[in-house]
Backbone as a ProteinNet text record, in pm:
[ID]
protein_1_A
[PRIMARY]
XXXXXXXXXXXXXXXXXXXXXXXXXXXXXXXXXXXXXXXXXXXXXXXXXXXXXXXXXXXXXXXXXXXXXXXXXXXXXXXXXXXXXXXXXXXXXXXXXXXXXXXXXXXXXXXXXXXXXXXXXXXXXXXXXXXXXXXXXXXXXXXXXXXXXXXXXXXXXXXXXXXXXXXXXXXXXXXXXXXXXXXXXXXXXXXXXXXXXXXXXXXXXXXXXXXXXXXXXXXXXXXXXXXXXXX
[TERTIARY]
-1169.5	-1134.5	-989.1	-966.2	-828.5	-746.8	-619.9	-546.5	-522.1	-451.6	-397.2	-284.8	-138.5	-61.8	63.2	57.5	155.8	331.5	447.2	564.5	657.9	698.3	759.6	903.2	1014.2	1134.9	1152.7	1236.6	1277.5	1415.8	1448.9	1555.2	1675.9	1805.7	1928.1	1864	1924.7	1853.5	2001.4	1952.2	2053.3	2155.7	2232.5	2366.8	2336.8	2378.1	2348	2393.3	2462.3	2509.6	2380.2	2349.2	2202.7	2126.2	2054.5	1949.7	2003.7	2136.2	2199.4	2171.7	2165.2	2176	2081.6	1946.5	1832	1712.2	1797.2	1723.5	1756.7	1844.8	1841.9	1818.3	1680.7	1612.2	1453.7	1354.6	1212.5	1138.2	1065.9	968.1	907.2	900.4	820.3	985.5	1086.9	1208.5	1170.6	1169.2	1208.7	1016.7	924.4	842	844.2	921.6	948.3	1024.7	1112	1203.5	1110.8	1042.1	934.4	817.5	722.6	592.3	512.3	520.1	472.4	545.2	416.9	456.6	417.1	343.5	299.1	239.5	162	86.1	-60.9	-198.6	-302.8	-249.6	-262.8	-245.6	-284.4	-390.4	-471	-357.1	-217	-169.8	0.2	-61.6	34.5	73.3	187.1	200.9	74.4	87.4	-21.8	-34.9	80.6	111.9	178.6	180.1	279.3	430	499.8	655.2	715.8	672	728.7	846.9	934.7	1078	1024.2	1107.4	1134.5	1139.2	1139.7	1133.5	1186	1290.3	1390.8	1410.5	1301.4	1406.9	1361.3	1394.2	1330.4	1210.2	1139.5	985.4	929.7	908.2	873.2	714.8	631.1	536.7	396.8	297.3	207	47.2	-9.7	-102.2	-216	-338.3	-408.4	-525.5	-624.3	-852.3	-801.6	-929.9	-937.4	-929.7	-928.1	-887.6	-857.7	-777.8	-755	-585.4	-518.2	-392	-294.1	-324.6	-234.6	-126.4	-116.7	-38.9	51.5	5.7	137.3	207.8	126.5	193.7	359.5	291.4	402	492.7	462.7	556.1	681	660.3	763.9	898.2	807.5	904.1	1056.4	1000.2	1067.9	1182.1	1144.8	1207.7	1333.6	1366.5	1549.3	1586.7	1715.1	1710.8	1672	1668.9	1609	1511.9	1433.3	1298.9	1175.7	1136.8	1001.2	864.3	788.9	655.9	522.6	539.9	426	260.1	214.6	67.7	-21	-65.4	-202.2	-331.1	-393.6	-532.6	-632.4	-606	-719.5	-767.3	-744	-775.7	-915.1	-949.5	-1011.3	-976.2	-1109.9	-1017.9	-1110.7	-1220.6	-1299.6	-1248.6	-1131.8	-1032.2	-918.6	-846.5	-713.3	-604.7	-508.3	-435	-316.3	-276.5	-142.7	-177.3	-68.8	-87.6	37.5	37.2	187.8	253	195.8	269.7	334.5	296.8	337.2	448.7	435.8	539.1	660.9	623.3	775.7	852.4	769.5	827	914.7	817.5	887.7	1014.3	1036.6	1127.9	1233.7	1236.3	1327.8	1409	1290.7	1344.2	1418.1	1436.6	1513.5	1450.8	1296.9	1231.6	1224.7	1238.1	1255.7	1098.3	1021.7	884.4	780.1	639.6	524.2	465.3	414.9	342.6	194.7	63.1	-41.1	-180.6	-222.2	-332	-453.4	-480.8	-546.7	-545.9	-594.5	-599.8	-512	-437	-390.9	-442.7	-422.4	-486.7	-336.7	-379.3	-261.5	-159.9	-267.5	-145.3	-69.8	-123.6	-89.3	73.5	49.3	144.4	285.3	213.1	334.4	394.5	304	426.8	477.2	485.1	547.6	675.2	653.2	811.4	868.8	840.2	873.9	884.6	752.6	774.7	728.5	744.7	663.2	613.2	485.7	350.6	306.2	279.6	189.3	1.1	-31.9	-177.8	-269.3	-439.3	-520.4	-612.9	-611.2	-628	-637	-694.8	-666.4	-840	-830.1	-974.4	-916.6	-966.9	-971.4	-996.5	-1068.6	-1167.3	-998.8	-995.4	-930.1	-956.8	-841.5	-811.3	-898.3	-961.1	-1000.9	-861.4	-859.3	-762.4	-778.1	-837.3	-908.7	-788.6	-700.2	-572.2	-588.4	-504.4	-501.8	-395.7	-290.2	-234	-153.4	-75.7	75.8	186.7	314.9	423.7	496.9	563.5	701.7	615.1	478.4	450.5	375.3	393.2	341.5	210.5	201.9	64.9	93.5	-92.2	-102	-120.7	-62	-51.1	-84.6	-198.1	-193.9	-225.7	-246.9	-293.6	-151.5	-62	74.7	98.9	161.6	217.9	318.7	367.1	524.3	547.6	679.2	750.4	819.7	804.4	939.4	1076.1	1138.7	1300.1	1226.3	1152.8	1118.2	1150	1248.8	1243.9	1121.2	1111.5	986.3	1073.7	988.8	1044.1	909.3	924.4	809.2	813.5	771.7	811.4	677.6	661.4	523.6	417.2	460.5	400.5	355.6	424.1	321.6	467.5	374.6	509.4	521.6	650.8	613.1	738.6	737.4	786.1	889.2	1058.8	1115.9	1132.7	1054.4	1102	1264.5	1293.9	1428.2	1499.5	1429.8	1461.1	1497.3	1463.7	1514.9	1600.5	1610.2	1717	1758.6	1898.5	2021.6	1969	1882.1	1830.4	1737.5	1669.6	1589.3	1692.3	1793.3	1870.6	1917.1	2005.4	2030.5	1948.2	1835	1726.5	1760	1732.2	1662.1	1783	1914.7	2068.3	2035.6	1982.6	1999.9	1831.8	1734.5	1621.5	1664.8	1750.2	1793.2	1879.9	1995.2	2100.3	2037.7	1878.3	1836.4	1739.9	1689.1	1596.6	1675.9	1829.1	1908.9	1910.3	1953.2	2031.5	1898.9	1799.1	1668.2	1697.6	1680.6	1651.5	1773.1	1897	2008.5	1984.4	1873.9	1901.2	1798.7	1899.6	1860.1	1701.9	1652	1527.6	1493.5	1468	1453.6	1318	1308.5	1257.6	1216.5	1170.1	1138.1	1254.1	1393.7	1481.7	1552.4	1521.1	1615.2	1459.7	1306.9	1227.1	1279.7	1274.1	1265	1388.2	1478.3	1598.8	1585.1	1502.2	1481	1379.9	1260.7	1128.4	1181.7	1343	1362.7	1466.5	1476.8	1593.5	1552.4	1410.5	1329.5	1193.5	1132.6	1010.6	971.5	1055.2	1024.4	1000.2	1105.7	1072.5	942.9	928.1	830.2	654	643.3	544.8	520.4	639.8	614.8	569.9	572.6	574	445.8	382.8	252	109.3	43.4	-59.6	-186.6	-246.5	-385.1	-456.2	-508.2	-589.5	-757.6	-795.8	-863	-837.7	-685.4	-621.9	-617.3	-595.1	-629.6	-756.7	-700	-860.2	-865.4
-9142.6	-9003.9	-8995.8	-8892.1	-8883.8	-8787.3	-8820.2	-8733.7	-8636.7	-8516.6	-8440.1	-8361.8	-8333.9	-8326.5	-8200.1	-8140.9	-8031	-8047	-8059.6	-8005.9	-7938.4	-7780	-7721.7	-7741.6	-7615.4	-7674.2	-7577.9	-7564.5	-7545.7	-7455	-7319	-7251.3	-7362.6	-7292.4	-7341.1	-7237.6	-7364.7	-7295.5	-7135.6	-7085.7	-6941.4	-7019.7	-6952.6	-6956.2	-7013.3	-7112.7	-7089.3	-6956.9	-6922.8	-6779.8	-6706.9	-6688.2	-6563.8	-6586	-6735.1	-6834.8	-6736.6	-6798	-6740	-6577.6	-6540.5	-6421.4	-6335.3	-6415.9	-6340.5	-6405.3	-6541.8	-6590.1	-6480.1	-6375.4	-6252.1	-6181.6	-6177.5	-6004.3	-6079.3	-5965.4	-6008.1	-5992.6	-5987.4	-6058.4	-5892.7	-5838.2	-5671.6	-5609.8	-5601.6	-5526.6	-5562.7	-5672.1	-5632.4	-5646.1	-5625.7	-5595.3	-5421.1	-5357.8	-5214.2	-5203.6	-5282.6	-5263	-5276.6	-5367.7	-5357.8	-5294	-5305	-5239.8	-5336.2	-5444.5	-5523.2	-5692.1	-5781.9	-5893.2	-5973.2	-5940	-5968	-6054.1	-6186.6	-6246.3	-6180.2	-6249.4	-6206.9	-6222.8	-6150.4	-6154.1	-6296	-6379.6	-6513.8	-6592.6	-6615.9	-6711.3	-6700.8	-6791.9	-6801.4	-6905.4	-6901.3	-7030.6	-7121	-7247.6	-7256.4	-7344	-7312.6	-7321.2	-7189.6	-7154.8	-7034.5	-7086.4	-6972.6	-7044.3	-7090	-7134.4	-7215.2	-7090.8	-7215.5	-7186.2	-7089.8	-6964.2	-6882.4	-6991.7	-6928.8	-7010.2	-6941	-6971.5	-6926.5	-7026.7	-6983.8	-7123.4	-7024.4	-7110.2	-7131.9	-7164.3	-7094.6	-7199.9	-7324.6	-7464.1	-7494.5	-7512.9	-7472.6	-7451.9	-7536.5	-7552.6	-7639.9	-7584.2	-7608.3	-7572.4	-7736.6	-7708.6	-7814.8	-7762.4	-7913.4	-7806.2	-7791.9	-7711.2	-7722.2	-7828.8	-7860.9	-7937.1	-8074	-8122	-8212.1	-8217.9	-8323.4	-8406.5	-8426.9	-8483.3	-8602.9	-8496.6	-8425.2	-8343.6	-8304.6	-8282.5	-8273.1	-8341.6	-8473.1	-8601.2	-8624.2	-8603.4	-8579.2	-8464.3	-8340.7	-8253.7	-8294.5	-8373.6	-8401.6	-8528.9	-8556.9	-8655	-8546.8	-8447.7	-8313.1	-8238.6	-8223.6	-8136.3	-8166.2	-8031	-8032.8	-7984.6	-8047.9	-7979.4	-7818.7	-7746.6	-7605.3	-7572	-7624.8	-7605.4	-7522.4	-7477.7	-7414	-7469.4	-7557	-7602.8	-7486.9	-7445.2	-7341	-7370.2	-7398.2	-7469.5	-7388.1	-7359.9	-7286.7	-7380.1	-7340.3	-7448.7	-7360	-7242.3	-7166.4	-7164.5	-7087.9	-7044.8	-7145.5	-7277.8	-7374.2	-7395.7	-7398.1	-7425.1	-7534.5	-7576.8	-7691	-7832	-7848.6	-7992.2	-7966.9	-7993.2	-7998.8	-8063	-8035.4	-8077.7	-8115.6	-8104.4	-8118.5	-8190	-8269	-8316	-8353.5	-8395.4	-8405.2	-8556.9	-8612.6	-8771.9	-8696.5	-8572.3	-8562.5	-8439.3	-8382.6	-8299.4	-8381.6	-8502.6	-8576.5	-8634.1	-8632.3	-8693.8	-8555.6	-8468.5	-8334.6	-8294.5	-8304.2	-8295.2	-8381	-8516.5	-8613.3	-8551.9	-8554.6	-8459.9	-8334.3	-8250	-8127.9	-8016.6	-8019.7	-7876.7	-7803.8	-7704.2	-7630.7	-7571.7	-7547.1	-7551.4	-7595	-7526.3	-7517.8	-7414.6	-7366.1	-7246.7	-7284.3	-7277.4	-7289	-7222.2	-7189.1	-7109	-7206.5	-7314.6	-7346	-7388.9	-7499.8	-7539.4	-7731.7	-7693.2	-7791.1	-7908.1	-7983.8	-8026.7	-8050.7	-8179.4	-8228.9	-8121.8	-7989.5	-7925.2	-7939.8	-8028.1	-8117.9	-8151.7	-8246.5	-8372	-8250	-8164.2	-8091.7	-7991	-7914.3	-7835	-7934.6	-8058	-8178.3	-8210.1	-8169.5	-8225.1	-8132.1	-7997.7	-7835.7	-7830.5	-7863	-7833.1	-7680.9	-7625.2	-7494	-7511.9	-7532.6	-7528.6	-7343.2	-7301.7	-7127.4	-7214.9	-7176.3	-7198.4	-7077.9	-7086	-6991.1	-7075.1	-7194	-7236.8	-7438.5	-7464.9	-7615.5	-7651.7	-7774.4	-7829.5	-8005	-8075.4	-8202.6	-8285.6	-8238.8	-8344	-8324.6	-8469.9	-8481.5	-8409.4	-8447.1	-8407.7	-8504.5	-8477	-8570.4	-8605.2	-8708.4	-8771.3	-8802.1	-8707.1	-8685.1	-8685.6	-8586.5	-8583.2	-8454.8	-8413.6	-8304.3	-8200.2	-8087.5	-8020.1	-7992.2	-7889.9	-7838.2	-7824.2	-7844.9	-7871.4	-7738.8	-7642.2	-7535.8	-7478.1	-7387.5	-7323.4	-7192.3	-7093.4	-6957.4	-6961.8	-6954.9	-6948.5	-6858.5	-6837	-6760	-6784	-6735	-6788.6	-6626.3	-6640	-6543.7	-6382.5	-6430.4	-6305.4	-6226.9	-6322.7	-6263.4	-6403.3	-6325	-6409.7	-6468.9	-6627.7	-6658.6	-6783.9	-6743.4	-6829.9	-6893.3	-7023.1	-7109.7	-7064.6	-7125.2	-7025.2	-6907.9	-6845.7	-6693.1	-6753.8	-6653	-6659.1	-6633.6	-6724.5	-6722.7	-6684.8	-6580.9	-6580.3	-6576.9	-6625.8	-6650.1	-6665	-6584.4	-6567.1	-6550.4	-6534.3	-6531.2	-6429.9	-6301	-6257	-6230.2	-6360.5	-6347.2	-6362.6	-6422.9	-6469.3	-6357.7	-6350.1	-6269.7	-6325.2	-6279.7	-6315.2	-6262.5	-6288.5	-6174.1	-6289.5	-6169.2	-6228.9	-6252.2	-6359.5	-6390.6	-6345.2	-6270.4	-6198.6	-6070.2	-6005.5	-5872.9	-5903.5	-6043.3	-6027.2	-5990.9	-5901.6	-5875.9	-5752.6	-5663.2	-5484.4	-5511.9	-5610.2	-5601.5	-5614	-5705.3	-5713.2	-5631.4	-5529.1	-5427.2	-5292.7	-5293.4	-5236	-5276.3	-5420.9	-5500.5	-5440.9	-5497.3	-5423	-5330.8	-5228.6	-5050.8	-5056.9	-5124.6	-5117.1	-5184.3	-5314.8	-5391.8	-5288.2	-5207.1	-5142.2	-5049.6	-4962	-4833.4	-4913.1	-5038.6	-5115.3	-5133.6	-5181.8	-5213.4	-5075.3	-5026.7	-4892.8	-4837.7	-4816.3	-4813.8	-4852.6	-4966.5	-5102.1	-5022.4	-4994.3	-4938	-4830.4	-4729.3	-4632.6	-4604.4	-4556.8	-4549.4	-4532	-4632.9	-4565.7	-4508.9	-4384.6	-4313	-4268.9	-4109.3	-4055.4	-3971.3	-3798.8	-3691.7	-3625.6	-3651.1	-3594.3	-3681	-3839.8	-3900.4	-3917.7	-3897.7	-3940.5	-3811.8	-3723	-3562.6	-3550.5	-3576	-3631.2	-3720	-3845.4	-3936.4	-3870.8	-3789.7	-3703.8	-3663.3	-3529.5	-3434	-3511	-3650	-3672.7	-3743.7	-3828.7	-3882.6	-3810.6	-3769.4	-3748.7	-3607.7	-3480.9	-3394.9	-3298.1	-3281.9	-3277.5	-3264.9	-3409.8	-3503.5	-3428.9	-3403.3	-3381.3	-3173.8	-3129.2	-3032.3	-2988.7	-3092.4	-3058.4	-3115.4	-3210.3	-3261.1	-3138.4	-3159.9	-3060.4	-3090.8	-3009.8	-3010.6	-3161.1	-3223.5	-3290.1	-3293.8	-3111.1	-3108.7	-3087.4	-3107.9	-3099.2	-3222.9	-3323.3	-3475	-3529.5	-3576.4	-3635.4	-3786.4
1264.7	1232.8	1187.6	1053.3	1005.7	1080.1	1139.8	1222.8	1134.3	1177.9	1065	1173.7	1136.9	1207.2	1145.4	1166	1087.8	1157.9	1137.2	1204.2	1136.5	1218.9	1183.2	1206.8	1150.3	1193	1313.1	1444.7	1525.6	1500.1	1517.9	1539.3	1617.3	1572.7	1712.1	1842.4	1952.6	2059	2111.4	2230.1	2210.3	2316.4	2360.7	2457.7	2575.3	2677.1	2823.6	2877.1	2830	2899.6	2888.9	2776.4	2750.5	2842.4	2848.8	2937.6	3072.5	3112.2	3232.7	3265.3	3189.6	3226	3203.9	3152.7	3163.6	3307	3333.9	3450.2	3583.4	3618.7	3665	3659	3512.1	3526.6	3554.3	3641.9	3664.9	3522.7	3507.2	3403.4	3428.3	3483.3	3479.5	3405.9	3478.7	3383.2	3251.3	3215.9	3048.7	3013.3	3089.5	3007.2	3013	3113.3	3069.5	2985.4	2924.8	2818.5	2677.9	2670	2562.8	2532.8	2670.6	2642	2612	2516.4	2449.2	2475.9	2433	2436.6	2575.2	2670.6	2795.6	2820.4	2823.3	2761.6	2921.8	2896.7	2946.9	3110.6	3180.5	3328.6	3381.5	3355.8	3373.8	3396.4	3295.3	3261.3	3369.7	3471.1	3558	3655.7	3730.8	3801.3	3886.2	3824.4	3851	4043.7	4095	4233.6	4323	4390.3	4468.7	4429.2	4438.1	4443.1	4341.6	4178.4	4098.1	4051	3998.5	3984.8	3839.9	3837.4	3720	3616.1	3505.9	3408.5	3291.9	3179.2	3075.1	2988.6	2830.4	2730.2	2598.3	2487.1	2384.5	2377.3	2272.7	2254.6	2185	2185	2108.8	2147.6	2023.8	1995.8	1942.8	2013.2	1993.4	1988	1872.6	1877.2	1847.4	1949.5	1938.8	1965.2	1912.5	1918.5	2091.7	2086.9	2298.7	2335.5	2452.5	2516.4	2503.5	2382.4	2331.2	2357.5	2347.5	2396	2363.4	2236.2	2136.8	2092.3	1992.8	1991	2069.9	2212.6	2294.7	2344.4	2355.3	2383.1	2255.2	2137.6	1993.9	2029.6	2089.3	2124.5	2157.3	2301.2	2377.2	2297.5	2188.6	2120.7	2013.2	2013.9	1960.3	2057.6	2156.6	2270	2312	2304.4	2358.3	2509.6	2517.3	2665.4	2676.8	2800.3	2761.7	2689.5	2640.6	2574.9	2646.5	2634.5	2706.2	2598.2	2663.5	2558	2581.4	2470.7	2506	2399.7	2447.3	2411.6	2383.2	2300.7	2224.9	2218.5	2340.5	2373.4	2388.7	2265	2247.6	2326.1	2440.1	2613.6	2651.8	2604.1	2659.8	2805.2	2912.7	3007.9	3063.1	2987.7	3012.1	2990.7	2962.4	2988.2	3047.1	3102.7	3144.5	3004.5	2963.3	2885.7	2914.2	3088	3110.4	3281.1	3330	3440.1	3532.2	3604.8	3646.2	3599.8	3513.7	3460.6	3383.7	3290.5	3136.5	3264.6	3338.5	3414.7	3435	3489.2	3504.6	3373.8	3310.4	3187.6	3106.5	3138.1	3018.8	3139.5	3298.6	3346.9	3280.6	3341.6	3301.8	3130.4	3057.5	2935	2898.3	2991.1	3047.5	2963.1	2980.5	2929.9	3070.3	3040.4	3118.9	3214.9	3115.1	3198.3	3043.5	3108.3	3025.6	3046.3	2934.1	2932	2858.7	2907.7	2864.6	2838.1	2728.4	2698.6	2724.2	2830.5	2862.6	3011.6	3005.5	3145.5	3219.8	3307.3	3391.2	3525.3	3504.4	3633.8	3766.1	3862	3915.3	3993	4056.3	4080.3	4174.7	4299	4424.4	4365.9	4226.1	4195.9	4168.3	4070.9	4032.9	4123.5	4229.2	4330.3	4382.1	4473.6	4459	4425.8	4270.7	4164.2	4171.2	4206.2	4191.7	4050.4	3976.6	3827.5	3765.1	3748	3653.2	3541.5	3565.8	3475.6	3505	3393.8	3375.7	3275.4	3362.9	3318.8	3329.9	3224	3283	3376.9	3482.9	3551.2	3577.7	3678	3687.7	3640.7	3640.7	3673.2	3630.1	3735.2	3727.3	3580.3	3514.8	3410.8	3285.4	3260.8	3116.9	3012	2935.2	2767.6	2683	2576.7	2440.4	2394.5	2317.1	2233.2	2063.6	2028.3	1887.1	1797.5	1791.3	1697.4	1629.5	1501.8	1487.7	1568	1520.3	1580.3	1473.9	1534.4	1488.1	1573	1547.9	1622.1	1538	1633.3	1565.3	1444	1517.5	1408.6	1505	1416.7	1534.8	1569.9	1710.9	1726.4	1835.2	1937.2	1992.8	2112.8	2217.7	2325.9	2436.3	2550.4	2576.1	2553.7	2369.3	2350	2249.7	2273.1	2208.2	2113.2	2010.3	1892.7	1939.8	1924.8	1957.5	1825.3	1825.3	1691.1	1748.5	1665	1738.1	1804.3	1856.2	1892.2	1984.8	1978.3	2062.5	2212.1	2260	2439.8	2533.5	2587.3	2720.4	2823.8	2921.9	3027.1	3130	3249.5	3311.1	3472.2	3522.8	3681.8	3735.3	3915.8	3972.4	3910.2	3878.8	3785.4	3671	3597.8	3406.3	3357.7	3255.1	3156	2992.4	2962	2860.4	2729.5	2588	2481.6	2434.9	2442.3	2363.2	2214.1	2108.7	1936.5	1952.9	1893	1888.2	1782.8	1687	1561.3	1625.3	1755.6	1792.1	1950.8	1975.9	2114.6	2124.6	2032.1	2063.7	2110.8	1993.8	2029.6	2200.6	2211.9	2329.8	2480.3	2459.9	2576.3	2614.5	2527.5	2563.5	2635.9	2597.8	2706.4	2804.6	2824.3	2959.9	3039.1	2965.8	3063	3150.3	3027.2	3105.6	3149.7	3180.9	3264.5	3439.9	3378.9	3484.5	3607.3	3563.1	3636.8	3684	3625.7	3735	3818.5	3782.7	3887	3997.1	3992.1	4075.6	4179.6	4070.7	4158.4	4270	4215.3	4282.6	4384.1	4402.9	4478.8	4621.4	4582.5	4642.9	4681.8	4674.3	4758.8	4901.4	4961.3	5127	5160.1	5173.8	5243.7	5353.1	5383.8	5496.6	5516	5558	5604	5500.5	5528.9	5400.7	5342.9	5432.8	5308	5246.5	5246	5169.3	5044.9	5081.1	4977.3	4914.2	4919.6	4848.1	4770.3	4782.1	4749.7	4580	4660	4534.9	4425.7	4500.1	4412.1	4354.1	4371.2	4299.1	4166.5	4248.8	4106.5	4012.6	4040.9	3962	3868	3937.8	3925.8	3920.9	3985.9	4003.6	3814.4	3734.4	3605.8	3573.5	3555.1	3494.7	3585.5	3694.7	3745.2	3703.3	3712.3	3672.1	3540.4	3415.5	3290.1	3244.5	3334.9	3352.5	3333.9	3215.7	3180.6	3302.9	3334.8	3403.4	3352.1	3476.9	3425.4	3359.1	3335	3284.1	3149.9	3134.2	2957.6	2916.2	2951	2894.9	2875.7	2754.8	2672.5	2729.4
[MASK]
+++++++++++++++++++++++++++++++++++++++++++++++++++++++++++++++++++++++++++++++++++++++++++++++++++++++++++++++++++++++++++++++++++++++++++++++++++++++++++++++++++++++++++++++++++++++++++++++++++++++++++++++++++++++++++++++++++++++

């Protein structure tokens, strides 16, 4: 069989500072800053506990549950990298395991993100690696050939381009386009400082909630039409 192998080019990766300073917002803040870009709820740590996760994307698309291609990935990858895998939500092979975990560690990617399926998850909470999967199952990858390297595909249900920021915590991983970082951060800022401030006020009793009702919510509930007025 003839391989067939596509590679794209790869953006400069962004700042450690940025990295830095988005590994302090949750993965729900800036999906209130967007709305969009979430990938399917399915696709998540695939142990309790794995470390947050913040890079660049580089991008792999391969048939289901087939290998080779990502094996070629890792010959690409920069420190800070996030490998995010388009395995056309196959979850009848595993495509990732914890040999190729230590290796993409040692390599300084930062995690994996996968639209399919992982095995090895013993090996990898273990390494404390962060793998995001839509689940495990023992049985191997084919080694057929075929793929693309740094080209947009779909992951999750969301579009991601090379360079695009992953961010990925216990609850779901999601995409900021790297063509709109600068406009999106600035959300996340001012989503981040009232989450905080939130977070900061006194929890009590009925006059510190009534307090918070009237300064949040109270408006908003009054201007609320009947719910026999919504379609």
């Amino acid at each position: 069989m003839t391989s067939s192998f596509t590679f794209g080019e790869l953006p400069p990766p962004p700042s450690q500072a940025l990295i830095d300073e988005l590994l302090t917002y949750e993965v729900a803040w800036i999906s209130d800053s967007m709305q969009l870009n979430l990938m399917d709820r399915q696709i998540r740590p695939i142990y309790p506990n794995a470390p947050r996760i913040v890079g660049p994307a580089v991008t792999v698309t391969v048939p289901p549950g087939d290998f080779v291609m990502i094996s070629a990935a890792l010959t690409k990858v920069r420190k800070g990298d996030v490998l995010v895998i388009d395995g056309r939500g196959d979850t009848s092979r595993a495509v990732w395991g914890d040999y190729y975990s230590t290796w993409a560690r040692g390599l300084g990617v930062t995690g994996v993100v996968i639209d399919g399926a992982s095995r090895d998850a013993t090996g990898i909470e273990e390494l404390g690696y962060p793998v995001f999967a839509r689940t495990t199952t023992p049985r191997g990858p084919t080694l057929n050939g075929h793929g693309e390297l740094n080209v947009p595909v779909s992951c999750g249900g969301v579009c991601v381009l090379p360079g695009d920021i992953i961010v990925g915590d216990r609850e779901g991983v999601i995409v900021i386009p790297l063509r709109h970082l600068d406009k999106i951060l600035k959300r996340v800022r001012a989503v981040a400082e009232r989450e905080r401030t939130h977070n900061g006020v006194t929890i009590g009793g009925r006059k510190e909630y009534d307090a918070f009702f009237e300064k949040s919510f109270a408006k908003r509930v009054a201007a609320a039409p009947p719910l026999s007025d919504v379609e």
